[in-house]
C-alpha positions as CSV (number, residue, x, y, z in Angstrom):
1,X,0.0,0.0,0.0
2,X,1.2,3.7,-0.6
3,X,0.7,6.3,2.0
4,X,-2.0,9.1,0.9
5,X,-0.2,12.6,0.1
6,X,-0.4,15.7,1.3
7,X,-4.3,17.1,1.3
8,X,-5.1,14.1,0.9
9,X,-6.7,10.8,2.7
10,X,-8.2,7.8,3.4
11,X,-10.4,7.0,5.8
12,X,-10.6,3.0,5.6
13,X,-7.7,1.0,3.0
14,X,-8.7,1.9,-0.2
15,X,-7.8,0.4,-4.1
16,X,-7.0,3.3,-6.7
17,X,-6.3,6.6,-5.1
18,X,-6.5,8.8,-1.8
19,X,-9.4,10.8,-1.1
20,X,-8.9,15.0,-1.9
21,X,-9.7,17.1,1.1
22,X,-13.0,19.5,0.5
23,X,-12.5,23.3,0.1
24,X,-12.6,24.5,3.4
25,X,-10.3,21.3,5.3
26,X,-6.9,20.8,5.2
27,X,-4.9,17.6,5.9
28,X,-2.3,19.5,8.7
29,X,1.0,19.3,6.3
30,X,0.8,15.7,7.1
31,X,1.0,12.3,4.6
32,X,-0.8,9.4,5.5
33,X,-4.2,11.2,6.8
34,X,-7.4,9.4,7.5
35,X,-9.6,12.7,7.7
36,X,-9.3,15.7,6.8
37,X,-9.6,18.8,9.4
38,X,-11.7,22.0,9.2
39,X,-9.7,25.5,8.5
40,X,-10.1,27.7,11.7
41,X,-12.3,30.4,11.6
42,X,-10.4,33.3,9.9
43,X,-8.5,30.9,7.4
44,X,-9.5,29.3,4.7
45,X,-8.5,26.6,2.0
46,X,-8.7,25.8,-1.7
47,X,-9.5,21.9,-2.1
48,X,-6.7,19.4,-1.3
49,X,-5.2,21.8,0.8
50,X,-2.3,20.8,3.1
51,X,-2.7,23.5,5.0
52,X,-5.3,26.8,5.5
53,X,-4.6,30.2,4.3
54,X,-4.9,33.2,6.9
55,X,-7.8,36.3,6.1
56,X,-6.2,39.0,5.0
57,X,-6.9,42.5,6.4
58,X,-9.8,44.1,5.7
59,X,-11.3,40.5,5.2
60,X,-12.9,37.6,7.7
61,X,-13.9,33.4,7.5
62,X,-16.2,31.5,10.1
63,X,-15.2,28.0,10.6
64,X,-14.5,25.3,7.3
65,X,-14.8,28.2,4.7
66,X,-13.4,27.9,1.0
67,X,-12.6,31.6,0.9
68,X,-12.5,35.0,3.0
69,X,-15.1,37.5,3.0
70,X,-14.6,41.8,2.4
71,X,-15.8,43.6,5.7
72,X,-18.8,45.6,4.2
73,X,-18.7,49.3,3.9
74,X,-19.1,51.0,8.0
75,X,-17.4,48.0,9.5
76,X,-13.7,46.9,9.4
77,X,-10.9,43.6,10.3
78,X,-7.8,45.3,11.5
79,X,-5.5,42.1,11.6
80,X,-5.1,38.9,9.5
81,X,-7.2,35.4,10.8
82,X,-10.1,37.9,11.7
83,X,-13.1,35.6,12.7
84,X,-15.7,38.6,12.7
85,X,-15.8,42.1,11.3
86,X,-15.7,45.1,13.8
87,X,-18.5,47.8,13.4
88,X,-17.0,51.6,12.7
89,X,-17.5,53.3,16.4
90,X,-19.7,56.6,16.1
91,X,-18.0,59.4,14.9
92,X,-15.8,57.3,12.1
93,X,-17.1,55.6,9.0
94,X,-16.0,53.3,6.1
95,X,-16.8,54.0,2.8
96,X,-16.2,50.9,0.7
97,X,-15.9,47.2,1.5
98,X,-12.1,45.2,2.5
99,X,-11.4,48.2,4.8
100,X,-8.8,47.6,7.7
101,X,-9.6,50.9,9.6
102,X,-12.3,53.1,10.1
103,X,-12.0,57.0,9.1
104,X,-12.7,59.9,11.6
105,X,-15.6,62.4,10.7
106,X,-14.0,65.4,9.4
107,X,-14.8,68.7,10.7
108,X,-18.5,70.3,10.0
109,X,-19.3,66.8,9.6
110,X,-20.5,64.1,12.3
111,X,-22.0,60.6,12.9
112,X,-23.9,59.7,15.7
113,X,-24.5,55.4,14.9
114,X,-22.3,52.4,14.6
115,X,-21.1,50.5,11.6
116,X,-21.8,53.7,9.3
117,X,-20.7,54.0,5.3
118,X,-20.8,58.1,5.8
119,X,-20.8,61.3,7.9
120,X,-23.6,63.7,8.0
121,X,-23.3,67.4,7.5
122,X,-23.5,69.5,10.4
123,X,-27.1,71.1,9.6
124,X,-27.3,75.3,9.1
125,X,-27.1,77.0,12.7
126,X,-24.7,73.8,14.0
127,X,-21.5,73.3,13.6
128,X,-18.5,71.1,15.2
129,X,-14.8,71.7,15.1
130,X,-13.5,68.5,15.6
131,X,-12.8,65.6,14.4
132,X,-14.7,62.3,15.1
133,X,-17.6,64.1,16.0
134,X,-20.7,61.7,17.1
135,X,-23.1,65.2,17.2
136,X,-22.7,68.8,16.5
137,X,-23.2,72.2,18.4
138,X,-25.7,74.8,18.3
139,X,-24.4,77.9,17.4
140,X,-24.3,80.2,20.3
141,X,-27.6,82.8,20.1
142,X,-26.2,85.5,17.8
143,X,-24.5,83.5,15.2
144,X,-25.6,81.3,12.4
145,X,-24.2,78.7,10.0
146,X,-24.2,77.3,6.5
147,X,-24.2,73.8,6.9
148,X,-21.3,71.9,7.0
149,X,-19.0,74.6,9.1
150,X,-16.9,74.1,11.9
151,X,-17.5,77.2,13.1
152,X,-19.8,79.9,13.3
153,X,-19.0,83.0,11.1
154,X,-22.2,84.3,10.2
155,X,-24.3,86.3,12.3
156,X,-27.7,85.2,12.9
157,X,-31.7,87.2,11.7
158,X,-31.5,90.4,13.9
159,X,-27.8,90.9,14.0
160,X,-25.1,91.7,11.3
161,X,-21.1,91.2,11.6
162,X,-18.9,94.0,13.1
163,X,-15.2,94.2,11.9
164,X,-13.3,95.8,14.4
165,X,-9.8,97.6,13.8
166,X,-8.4,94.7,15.9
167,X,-9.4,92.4,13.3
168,X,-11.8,90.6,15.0
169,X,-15.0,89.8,13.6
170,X,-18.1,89.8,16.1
171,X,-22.0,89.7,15.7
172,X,-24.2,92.6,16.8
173,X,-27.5,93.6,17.2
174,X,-29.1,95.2,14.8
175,X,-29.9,99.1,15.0
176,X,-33.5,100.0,15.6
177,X,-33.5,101.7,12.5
178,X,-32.9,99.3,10.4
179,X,-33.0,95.3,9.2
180,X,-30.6,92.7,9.7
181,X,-31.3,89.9,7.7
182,X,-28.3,87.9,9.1
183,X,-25.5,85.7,7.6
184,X,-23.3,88.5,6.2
185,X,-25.6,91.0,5.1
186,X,-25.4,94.9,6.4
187,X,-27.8,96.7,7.9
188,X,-30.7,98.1,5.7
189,X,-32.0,101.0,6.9
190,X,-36.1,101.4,7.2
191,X,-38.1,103.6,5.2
192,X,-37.1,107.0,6.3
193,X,-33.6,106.4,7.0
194,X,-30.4,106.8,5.3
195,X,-26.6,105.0,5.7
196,X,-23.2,106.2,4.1
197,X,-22.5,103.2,1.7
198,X,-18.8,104.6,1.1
199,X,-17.6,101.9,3.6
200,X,-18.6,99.1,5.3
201,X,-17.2,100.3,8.6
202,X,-20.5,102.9,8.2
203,X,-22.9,100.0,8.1
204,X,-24.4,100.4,11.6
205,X,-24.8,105.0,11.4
206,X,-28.4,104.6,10.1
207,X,-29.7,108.5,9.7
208,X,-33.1,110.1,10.0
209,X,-33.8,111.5,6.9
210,X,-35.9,114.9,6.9
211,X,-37.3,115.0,3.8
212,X,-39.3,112.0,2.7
213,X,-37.4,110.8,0.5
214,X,-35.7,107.6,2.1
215,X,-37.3,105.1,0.4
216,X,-36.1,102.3,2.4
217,X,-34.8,98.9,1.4
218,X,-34.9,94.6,1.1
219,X,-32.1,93.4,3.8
220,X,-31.5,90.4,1.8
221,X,-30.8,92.0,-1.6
222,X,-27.4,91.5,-2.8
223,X,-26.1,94.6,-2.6
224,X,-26.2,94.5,1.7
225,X,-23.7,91.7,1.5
226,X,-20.5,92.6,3.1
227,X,-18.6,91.5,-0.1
228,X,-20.3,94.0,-2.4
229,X,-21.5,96.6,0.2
230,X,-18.5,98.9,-1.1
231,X,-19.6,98.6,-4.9
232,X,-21.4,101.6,-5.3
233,X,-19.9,102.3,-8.6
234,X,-21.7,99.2,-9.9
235,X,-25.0,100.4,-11.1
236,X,-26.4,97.6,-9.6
237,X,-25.3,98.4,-5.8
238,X,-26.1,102.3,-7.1
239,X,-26.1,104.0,-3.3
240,X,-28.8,106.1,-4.4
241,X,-31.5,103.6,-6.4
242,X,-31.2,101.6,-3.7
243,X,-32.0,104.3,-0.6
244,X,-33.6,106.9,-2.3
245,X,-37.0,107.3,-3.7
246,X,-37.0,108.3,-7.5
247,X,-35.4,111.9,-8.5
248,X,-33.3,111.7,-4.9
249,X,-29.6,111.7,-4.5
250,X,-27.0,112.3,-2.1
251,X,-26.1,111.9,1.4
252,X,-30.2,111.8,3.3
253,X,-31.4,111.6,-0.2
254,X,-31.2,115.1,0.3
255,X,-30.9,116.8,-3.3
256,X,-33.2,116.2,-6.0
257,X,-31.9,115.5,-9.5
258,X,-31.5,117.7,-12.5
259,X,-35.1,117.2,-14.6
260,X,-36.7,116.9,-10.5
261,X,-37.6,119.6,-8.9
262,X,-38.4,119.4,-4.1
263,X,-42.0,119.9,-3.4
264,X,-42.2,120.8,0.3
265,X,-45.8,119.7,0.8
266,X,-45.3,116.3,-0.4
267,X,-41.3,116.1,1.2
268,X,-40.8,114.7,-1.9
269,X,-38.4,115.1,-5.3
270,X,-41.3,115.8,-8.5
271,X,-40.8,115.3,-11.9
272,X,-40.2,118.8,-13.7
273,X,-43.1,117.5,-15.8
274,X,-45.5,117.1,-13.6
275,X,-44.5,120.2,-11.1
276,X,-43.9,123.3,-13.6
277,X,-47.4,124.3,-13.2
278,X,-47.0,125.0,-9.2
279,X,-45.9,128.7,-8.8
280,X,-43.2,127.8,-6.6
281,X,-41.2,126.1,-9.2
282,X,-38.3,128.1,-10.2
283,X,-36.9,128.5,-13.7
284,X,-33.6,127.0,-14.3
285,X,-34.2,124.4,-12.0
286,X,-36.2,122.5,-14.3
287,X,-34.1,124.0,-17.7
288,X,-37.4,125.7,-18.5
């Protein structure tokens, strides 16, 4: 008779050949085996195997398996002949599957479960500055967010962002006299009051106007963001269409335009058109 060879065996004499060993067993890198024995869980084997074949990283086997399985996305093996994949704690995440570590939350981001595939964004008005973060924080009372931040930067409805000379950047509340729409909008002044637009640091003098022609204006329009609020030269962010009524100009709106004459009972800049029949127009004014 002629022993059986490696990953092989035979478990009673035999005529022809040994038995192979199943996918899965191995025969123990020994000749001459009657059975063949299961690979450990964490290993596996191809058939007729003389030995079993450790899990990779990233990878895991139960008892007897013919191959190793990837770790699926939000859980991770961090050593070979890994039995069992490890769920991702809060705060990290794993994206795809065969992953040997798990990934921190980045800032403005967070993840408040186990054996997660992602981070969530930190919603508007929240925000978190570390990493790994299983929640994130409400923005203190005057401040606001876009979402995703790690910090709070923009000031919330009701207050607008003060630059000081210092450099520092704080939230304040908004004059009386005017509206703060928030995030990093100016003040707009109410209907009847005036602000220099020459620079932002002017933002929060709002003026009473004495004639009426303050017209007033939208907080959120584009022109009361901080970025364009010294663009004045740009017809679009025109200082005075956007805070004086039609025919007004100047600092309080205070001067009427050539073509517009001021009527005093109406506190108001007229069309020469429609005022040279009052006797108190004067000719010249209009280019009569």
């Amino acid at each position: 008779c002629r022993q059986c060879e490696y990953g092989k065996y035979a478990p009673q004499a035999l005529t022809g050949s040994c038995l192979e060993c199943s996918s899965g067993s191995h025969t123990n890198n020994q000749t001459k085996a009657t059975t063949c024995t299961a690979c450990d869980a964490g290993k596996y084997s191809n058939k007729s195997s003389v030995e079993c074949t450790s899990c990779s990283k990233g990878s895991h086997s139960s008892s007897g398996a013919s191959q190793c399985e990837l770790c699926p996305a939000g859980f991770y093996a961090p050593v070979i002949d890994s039995s069992s994949c490890t769920a991702c704690s809060a705060g990290t995440f794993t994206s795809s599957d065969g992953s040997s570590d798990c990934s921190s939350c980045l800032v403005g981001t967070y993840q408040g479960s186990t054996g997660q595939s992602s981070c969530f964004d930190c919603i508007a008005g929240t925000f978190t500055s570390a990493i790994g973060a299983v929640l994130c924080d409400n923005c203190p009372i005057q401040y606001d967010s876009v979402a995703g931040s790690a910090s709070c930067l923009l000031s919330a409805s009701g207050y607008f962002l003060f630059y000081g000379n210092d450099g520092n950047v704080t939230s304040e509340t908004c004059p009386g006299t005017a509206v703060c729409s928030g995030a990093d909008y100016a003040p707009a002044p109410m209907k009847g009051y005036w602000v220099d637009r020459s620079a932002y640091a002017y933002s929060w003098d709002i003026y009473e106007c004495p004639r009426d022609t303050c017209k007033g204006t939208e907080a959120s329009g584009a022109c009361w963001k901080h970025s364009s609020y010294n663009t004045s030269h740009n017809s679009h962010c025109d200082a005075d269409q956007l805070l004086c009524t039609t025919g007004a100009s100047g600092p309080l709106c205070g001067s009427c335009d050539v073509g517009y004459v001021y009527r005093g009972e109406t506190k108001s800049c007229s069309s020469c058109g429609n005022a040279k029949n009052f006797a108190y127009t004067v000719l010249g004014i209009c280019g009569f």
